[in-house]
C-alpha positions in Angstrom: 0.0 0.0 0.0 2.8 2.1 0.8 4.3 1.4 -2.4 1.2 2.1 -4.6 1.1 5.8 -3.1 4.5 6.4 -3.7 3.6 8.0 -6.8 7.5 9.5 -7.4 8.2 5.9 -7.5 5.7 4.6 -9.7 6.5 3.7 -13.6 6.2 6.4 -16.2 4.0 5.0 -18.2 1.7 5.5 -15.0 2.6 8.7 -14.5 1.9 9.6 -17.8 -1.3 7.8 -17.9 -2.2 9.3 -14.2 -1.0 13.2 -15.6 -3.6 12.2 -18.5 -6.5 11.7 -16.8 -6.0 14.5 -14.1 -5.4 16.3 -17.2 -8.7 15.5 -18.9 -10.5 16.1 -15.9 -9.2 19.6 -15.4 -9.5 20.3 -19.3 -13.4 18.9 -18.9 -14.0 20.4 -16.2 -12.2 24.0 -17.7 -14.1 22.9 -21.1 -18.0 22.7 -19.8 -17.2 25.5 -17.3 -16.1 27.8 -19.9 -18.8 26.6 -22.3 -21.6 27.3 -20.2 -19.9 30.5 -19.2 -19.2 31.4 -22.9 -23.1 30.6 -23.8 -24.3 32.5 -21.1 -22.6 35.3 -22.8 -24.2 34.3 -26.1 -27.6 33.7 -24.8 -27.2 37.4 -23.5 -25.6 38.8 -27.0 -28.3 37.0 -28.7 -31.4 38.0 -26.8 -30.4 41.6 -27.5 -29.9 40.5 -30.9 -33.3 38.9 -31.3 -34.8 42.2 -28.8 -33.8 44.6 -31.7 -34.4 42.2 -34.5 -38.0 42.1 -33.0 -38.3 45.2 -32.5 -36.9 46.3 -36.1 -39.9 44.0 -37.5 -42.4 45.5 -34.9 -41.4 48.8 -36.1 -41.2 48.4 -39.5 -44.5 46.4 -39.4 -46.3 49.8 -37.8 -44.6 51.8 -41.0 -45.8 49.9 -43.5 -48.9 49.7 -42.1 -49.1 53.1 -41.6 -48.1 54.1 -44.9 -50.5 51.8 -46.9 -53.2 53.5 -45.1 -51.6 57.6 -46.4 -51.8 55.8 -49.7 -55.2 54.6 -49.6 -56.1 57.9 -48.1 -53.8 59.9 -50.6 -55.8 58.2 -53.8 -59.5 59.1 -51.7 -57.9 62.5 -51.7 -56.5 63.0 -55.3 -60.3 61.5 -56.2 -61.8 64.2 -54.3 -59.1 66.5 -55.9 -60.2 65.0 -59.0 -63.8 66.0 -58.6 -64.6 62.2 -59.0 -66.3 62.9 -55.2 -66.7 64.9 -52.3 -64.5 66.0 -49.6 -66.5 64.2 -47.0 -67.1 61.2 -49.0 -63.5 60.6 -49.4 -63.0 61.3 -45.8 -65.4 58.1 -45.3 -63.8 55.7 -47.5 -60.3 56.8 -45.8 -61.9 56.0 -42.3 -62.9 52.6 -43.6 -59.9 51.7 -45.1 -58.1 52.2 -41.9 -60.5 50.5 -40.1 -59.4 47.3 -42.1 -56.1 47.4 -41.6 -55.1 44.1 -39.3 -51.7 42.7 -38.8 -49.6 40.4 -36.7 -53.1 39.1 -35.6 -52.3 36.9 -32.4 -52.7 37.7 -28.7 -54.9 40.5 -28.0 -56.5 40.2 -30.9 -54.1 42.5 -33.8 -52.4 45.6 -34.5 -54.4 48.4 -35.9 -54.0 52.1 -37.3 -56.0 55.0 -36.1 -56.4 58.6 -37.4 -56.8 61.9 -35.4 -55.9 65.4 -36.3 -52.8 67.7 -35.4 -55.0 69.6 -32.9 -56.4 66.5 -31.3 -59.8 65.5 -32.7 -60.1 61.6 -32.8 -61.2 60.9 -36.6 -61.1 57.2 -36.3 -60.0 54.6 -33.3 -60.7 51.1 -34.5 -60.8 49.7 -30.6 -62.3 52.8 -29.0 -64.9 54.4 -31.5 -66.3 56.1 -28.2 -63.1 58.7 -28.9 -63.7 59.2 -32.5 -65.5 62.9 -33.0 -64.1 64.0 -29.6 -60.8 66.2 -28.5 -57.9 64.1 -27.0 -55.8 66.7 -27.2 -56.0 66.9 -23.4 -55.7 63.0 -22.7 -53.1 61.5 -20.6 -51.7 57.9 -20.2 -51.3 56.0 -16.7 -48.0 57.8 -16.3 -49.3 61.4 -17.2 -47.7 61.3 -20.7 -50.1 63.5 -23.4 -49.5 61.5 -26.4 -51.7 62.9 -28.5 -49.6 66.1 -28.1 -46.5 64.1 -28.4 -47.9 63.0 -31.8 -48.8 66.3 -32.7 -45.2 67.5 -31.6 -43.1 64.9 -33.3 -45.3 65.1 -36.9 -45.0 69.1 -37.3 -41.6 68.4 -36.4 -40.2 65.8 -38.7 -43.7 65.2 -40.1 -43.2 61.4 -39.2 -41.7 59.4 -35.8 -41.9 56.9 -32.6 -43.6 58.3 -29.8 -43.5 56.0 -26.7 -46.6 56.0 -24.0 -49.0 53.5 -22.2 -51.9 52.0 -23.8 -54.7 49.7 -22.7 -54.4 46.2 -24.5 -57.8 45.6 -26.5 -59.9 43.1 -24.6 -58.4 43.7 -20.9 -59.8 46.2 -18.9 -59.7 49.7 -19.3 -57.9 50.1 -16.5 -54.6 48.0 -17.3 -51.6 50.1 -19.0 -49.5 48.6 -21.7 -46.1 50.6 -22.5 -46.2 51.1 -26.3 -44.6 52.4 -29.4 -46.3 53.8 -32.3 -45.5 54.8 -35.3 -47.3 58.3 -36.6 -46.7 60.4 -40.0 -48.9 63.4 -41.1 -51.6 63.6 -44.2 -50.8 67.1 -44.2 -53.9 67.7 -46.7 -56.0 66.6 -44.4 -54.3 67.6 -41.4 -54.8 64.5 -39.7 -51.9 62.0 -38.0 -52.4 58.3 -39.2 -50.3 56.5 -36.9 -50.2 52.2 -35.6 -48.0 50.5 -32.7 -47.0 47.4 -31.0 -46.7 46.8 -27.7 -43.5 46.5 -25.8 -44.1 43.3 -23.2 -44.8 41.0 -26.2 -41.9 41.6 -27.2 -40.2 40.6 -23.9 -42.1 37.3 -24.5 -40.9 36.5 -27.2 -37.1 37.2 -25.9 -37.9 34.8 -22.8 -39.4 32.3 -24.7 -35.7 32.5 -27.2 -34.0 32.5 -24.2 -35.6 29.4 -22.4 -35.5 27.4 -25.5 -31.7 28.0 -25.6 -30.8 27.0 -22.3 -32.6 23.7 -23.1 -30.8 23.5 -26.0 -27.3 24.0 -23.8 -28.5 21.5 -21.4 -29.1 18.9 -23.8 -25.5 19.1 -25.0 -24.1 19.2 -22.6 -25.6 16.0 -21.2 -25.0 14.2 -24.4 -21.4 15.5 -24.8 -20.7 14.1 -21.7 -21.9 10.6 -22.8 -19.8 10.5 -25.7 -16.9 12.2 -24.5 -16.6 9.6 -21.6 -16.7 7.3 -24.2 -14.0 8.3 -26.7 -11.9 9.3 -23.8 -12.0 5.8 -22.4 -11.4 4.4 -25.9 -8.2 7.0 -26.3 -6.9 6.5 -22.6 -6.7 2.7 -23.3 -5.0 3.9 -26.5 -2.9 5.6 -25.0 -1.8 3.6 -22.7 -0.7 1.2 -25.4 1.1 4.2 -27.5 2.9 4.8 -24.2 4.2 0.8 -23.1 6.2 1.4 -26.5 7.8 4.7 -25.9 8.5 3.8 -22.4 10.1 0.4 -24.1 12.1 2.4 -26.5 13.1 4.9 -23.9 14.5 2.9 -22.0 16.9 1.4 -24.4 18.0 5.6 -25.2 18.3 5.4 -20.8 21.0 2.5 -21.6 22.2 4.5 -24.7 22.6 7.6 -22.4 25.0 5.8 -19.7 27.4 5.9 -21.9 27.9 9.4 -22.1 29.1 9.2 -18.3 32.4 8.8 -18.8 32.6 10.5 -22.1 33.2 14.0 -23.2 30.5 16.4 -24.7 29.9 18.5 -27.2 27.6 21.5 -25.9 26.7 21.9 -28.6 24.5 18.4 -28.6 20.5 19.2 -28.2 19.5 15.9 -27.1 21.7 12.6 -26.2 20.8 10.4 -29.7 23.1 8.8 -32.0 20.7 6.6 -33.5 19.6 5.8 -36.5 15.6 5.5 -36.8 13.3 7.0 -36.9 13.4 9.1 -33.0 16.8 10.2 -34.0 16.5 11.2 -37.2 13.6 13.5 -36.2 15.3 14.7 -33.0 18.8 15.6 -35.0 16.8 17.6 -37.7 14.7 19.2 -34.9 17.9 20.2 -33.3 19.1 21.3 -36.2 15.8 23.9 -36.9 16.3 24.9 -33.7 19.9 26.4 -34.0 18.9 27.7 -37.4 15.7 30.0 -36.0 17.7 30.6 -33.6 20.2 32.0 -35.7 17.4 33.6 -38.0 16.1 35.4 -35.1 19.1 36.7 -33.6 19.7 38.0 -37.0 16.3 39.9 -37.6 16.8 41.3 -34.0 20.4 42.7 -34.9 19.3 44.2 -38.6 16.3 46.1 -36.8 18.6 47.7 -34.2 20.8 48.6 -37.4 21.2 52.5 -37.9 20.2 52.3 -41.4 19.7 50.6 -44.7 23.1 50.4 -45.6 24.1 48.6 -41.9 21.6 45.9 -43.2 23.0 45.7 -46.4 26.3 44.8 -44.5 24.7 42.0 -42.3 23.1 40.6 -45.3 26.5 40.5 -47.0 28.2 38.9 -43.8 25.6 36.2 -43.6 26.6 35.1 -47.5 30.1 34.7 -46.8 30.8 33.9 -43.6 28.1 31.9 -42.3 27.1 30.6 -46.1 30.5 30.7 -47.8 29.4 32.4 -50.9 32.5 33.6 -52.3 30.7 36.0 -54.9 27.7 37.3 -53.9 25.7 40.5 -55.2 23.1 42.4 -54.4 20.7 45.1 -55.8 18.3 48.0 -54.7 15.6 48.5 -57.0 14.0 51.8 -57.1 10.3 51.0 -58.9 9.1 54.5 -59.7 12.4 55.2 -61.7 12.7 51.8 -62.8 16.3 51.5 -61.6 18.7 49.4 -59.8 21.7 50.4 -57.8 24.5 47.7 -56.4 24.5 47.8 -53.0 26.6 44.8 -51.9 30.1 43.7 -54.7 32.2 41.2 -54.2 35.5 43.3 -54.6 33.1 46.0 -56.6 32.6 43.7 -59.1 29.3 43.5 -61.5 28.5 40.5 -63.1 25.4 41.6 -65.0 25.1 44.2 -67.7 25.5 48.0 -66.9 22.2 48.4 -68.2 20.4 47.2 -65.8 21.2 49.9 -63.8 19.1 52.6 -65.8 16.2 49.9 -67.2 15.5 47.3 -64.3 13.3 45.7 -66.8 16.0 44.4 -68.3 16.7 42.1 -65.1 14.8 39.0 -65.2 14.0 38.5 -61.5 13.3 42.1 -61.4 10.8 41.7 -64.2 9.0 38.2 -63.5 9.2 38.5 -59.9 10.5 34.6 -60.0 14.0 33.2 -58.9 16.4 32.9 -62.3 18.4 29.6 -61.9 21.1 29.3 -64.8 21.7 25.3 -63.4 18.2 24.5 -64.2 18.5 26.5 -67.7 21.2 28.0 -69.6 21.7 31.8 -70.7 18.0 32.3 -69.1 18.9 35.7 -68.4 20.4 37.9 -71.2 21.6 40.9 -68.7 24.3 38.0 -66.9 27.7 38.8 -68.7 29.8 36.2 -67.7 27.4 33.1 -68.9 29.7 30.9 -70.5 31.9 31.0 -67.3 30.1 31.5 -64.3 26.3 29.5 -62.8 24.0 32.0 -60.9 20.9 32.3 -58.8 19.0 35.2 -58.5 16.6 35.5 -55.6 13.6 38.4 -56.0 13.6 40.0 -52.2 9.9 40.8 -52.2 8.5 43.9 -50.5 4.6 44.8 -50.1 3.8 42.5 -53.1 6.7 43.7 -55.7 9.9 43.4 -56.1 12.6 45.9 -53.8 16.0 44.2 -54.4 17.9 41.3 -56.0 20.4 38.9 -54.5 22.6 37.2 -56.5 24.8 34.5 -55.8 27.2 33.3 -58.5 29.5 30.0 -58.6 32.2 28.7 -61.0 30.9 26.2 -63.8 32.6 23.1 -62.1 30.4 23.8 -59.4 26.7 21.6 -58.5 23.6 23.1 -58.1 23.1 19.7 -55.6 26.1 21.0 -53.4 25.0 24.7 -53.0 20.8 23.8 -53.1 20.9 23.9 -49.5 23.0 27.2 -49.0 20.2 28.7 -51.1 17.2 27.4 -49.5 19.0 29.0 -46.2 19.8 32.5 -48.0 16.2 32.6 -49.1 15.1 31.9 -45.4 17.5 35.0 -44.1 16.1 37.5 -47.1 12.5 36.6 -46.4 13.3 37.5 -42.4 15.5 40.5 -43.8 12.5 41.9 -46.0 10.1 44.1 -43.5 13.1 45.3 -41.9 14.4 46.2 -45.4 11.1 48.0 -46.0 11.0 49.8 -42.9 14.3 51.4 -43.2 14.1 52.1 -46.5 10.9 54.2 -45.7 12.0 55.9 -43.0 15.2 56.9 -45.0 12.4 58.3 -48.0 10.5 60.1 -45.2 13.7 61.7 -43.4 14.9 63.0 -47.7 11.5 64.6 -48.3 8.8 66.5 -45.8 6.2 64.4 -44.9 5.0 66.3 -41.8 2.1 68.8 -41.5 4.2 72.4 -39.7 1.4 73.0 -37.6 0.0 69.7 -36.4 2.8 67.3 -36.6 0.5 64.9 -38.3 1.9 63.3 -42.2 0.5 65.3 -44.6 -1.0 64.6 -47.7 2.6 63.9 -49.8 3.4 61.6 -47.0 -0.4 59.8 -48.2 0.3 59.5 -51.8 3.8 58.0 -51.3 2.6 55.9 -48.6 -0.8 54.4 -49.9 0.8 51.7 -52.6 2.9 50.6 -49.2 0.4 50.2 -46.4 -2.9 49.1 -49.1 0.0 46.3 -50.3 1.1 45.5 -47.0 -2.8 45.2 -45.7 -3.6 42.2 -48.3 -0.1 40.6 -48.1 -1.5 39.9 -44.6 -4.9 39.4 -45.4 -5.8 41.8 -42.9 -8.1 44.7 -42.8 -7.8 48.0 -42.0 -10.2 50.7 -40.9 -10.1 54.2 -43.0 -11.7 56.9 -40.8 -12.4 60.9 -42.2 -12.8 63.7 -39.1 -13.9 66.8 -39.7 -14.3 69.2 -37.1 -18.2 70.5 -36.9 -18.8 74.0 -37.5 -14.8 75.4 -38.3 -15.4 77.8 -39.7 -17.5 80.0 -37.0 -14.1 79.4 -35.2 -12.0 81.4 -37.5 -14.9 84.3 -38.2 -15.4 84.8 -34.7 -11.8 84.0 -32.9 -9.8 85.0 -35.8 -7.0 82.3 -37.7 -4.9 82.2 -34.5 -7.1 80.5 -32.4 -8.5 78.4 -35.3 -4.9 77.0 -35.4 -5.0 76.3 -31.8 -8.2 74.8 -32.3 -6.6 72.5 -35.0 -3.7 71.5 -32.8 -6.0 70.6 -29.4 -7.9 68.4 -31.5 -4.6 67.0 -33.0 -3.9 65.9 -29.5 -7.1 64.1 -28.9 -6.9 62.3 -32.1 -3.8 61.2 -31.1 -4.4 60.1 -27.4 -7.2 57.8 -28.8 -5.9 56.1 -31.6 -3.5 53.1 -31.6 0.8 53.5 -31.5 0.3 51.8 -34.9 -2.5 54.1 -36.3 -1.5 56.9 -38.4 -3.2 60.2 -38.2 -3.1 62.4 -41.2 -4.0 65.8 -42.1 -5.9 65.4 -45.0 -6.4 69.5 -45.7 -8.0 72.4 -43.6 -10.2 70.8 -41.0 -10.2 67.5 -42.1 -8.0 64.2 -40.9 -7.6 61.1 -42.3 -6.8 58.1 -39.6 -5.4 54.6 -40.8 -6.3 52.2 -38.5 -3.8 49.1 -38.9 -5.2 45.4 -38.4 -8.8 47.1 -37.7 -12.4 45.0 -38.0 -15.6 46.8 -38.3 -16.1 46.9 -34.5 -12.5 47.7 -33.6 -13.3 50.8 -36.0 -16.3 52.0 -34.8 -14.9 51.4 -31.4 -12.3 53.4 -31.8 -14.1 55.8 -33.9 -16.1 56.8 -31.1 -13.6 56.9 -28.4 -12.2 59.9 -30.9 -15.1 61.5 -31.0 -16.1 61.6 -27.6 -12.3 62.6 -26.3 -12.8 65.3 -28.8 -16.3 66.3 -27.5 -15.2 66.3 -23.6 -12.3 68.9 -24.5 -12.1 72.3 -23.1 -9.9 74.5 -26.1 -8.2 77.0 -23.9 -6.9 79.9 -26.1 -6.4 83.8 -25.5 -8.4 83.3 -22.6 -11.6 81.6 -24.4 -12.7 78.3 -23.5 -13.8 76.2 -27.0 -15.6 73.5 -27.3 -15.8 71.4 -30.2 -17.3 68.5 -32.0 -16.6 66.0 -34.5 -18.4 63.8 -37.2 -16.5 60.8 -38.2 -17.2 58.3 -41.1 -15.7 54.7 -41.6 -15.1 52.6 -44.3 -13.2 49.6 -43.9 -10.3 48.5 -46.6 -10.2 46.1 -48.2 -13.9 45.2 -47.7 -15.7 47.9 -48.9 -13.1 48.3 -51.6 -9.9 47.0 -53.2 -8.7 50.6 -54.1 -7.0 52.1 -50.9 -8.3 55.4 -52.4 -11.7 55.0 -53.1 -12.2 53.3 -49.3 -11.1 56.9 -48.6 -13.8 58.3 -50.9 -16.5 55.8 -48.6 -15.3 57.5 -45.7 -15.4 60.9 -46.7 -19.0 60.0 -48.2 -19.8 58.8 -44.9 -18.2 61.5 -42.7 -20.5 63.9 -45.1 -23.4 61.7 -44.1 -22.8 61.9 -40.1 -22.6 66.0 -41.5 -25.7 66.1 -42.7 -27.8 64.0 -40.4 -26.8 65.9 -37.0 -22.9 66.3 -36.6 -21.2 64.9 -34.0 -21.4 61.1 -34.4 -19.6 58.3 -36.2 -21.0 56.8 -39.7 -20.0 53.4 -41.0 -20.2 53.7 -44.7 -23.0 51.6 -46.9 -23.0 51.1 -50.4 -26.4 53.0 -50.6 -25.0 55.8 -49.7 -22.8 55.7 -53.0 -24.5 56.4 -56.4 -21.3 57.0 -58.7 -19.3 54.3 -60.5 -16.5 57.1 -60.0 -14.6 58.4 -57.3 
């Protein structure tokens, strides 16, 4: 007994098989806990889902309803206007249209529409014709609410809207108070409000009837997942156990093996203790052998981004080819793509083993121009720009940056030489340019942006040269990750009065405040950009649709809790934001820009002060 709970003691095969099944029951036990947890939070999500899906339907339901009715009672009118009949006879058939208007018939009989003017005369109450002739103007519900003014207040308004208020349900006592929305728009000919509604606590039925039927749902899984899982675990353990009685058997032939090495000296630079031959070995010796090479790739990225500049890379590249890969001549080219030029930037003894023309036409490169690796082993004279075919083999290697081609490395051997003996050398080099090429891109941008101005004076923020160089990069870098990115345009509401009243000084401190509050609320990998006057363009790297409009808002309310101190005037300021999000909306960088500006014109013109995500309806031009 002793024994048997001297686990230390025990075999490993029952340790192993022990740690699994503790180890199941705390990842089962993790597992249903956070499943339950995790549907709890999706029952919740999805009942305010299915709320405002209801409620969207319930709403749109009263609309429609309502505006079938102002066309029926439109067409009585034009007859009337027609001189086909009356005034009062088309007021009739109106009534009697709207008196058959049912829908979403179930409990409590159905919905219905009712008419009554903008001075609060019931014309027609389908489920209280007691009202109709007389003023309501003065009628309030169980909570004091004058609705009928509310009506009357919301249509000369906006001449449509909600109202909310609290309504007796038809066939319960008069007494008993409902909340409800309804819908109301004016017949302005007539003066009179047609309006319909649904009441709120059916809806909050419905969302506890969605709610109870998903928990069942959850329970029911969860029993049966429990079933089958102790099944399939008990089939694996026993598996396992098996799978395990080998390794242990094997293992502890490498434990013999191992002895050994004792009384033997070694290397440090052995990984693991295996000399064999099978299988177990030959994976652990390649493993080891991964392992020093990422190592050595990652201490090598690490050094090149701490580099001071371009050129310190192009130095570390040129090490790694001759020292650690023992290419005796090895080359290496910058292309420039918007002169369509090349520049050597790494000789062997300032040697150049292509054509001088390549320098001035980088079409005439091969790699350059198919954006492929040009192997003369696999095919003779394949490039016509190498001078020095009938002597020399070479491999040029396309270094790819944001989806085109930024430099060439070229490695070139004597004739007598193998492809087979240098295959793996170039599989390695290919490895170390593919970890070199974001660093590569990055300094190479920053040297660009330190040559040319790229900075708004007053802000700090790029400006729009720094946009136009900078687009091709960041929309090519976006899909080469197949990522997204959001594209917000700010304008600041009402600028203008700022400058007529406070004079340009103040406008300028106005512009730089609100330059700091963009900044405090976007991400260290955003970038902010002064787009011209008032306006700011925000790039929002690795961004969703909700990360957007999250951080969309968190702008514009930093913005909107601001206090502008300048000359002794405290300014306050708003924002209107719109979002489009690349490349989702769009594949061109610049017409996702376009969205968001047509969105940010939208948030304009509907209020100020709010964040707009873009929709295609809101675009009507093929052009941008």
């Amino acid at each position: 007994m002793r024994r048997f709970f001297n686990f230390k003691d025990r075999s490993l095969k029952i340790k192993i098989l022990v740690m699994y099944i503790v180890s199941l029951s705390i990842i089962g036990v993790a597992g249903y806990s956070y499943y339950i947890y995790s549907n709890i939070k999706i029952i919740q999500k999805g009942s305010d889902i299915y709320r405002d899906n209801l409620l969207k339907t319930d709403k749109q339901s009263a609309i429609n309803a309502v505006n079938i009715a102002i066309r029926n009672i439109n067409n009585f009118y034009q007859d009337y206007k027609d001189g086909k009949i009356d005034e009062n006879n088309a007021k009739k058939k109106s009534i009697r249209v709207v008196y058959s208007i049912r829908y979403n018939i179930g409990e409590n009989l159905s919905n219905y529409v009712w008419i009554n003017t903008a001075n609060g005369i019931m014309v027609a109450e389908p489920t209280k014709p007691d009202l109709n002739g007389k003023n309501v103007w003065n009628f309030k519900d169980k909570n004091g609410v004058y609705l009928f003014r509310n009506m009357a207040s919301v249509v000369k308004t906006r001449e449509y809207g909600f109202v909310k208020y609290c309504w007796p349900k038809l066939g319960l006592p008069e007494n008993t108070c409902f909340p409800k929305t309804s819908y109301v728009k004016l017949f302005y000919p007539w003066n009179w409000i047609v309006g319909s509604g649904f009441y709120l606590d059916n809806i909050n039925k419905e969302v506890a009837s969605y709610i109870k039927r998903r928990k069942s749902e959850i329970f029911h899984t969860i029993i049966l997942s429990i079933i089958f899982g102790g099944i399939f675990s008990l089939i694996a353990g026993l598996f396992f156990f098996f799978v395990i009685s080998k390794m242990v058997s094997y293992l502890k032939q490498v434990a013999e093996l191992s002895r050994n090495f004792l009384y033997e000296d070694v290397s440090e630079k052995l990984k693991l203790p295996y000399k064999t031959k099978d299988e177990l070995g030959y994976l652990i010796r390649n493993f080891n052998a991964f392992i020093e090479e990422s190592y050595k790739l990652a201490s090598f990225k690490k050094t090149v981004e701490e580099d001071r500049d371009i050129d310190a890379v192009y130095e570390r590249i040129k090490n790694i080819a001759e020292t650690e890969l023992g290419f005796e001549e090895f080359n290496m080219y910058e292309v420039n793509n918007s002169k369509n030029s090349l520049k050597q930037v790494i000789a062997p003894d300032g040697k150049m083993f292509c054509k001088q023309d390549i320098l001035v036409d980088s079409d005439l490169c091969r790699a350059v121009r198919t954006a492929n690796d040009i192997n003369s082993f696999e095919k003779e004279n394949v490039c016509l720009s190498f001078a020095y075919e009938k002597d020399k083999n070479y491999v040029c290697i396309p270094l790819m940056i944001s989806g085109s081609v930024g430099g060439i490395a070229q490695v070139v051997f004597d004739k007598n030489i193998k492809y087979e003996d240098v295959d793996g050398k170039i599989k390695r080099l290919k490895r170390y340019l593919k970890e070199v090429a974001p660093v590569v891109e990055a300094k190479r941008l920053l040297s660009q942006l330190k040559e040319t101005t790229m900075k708004d004076p007053l802000t700090g923020l790029y400006n729009r040269r720094f946009l136009d160089e900078f687009a091709s990069t960041f929309a090519a870098s976006v899909k080469r990750r197949s990522a997204k990115a959001g594209i917000l345009m700010c304008d600041i509401d009402f600028f203008k009065q700022v400058n007529d009243v406070y004079g340009h000084n103040i406008g300028d401190e106005v512009l730089k405040a609100i330059t700091r509050s963009i900044s405090k609320s976007i991400r260290e990998a955003d970038i902010a950009i002064r787009f011209g006057g008032e306006e700011f363009l925000i790039l929002l790297q690795d961004a969703d649709n909700e990360k957007a409009k999250e951080i969309s808002e968190r702008i514009r309310q930093t913005v909107e809790a601001s206090e502008i101190v300048a000359s002794s005037n405290v300014i306050k300021k708003t924002i209107s934001i719109g979002i489009s999000i690349f490349p989702e909306d769009a594949e061109n960088l610049w017409k996702c820009i376009k969205y968001s500006d047509v969105a940010m014109y939208k948030a304009k013109t509907t209020g100020r002060n709010k964040v707009v995500r873009f929709e295609s309806s809101m675009w009507e031009s093929d052009e941008y």
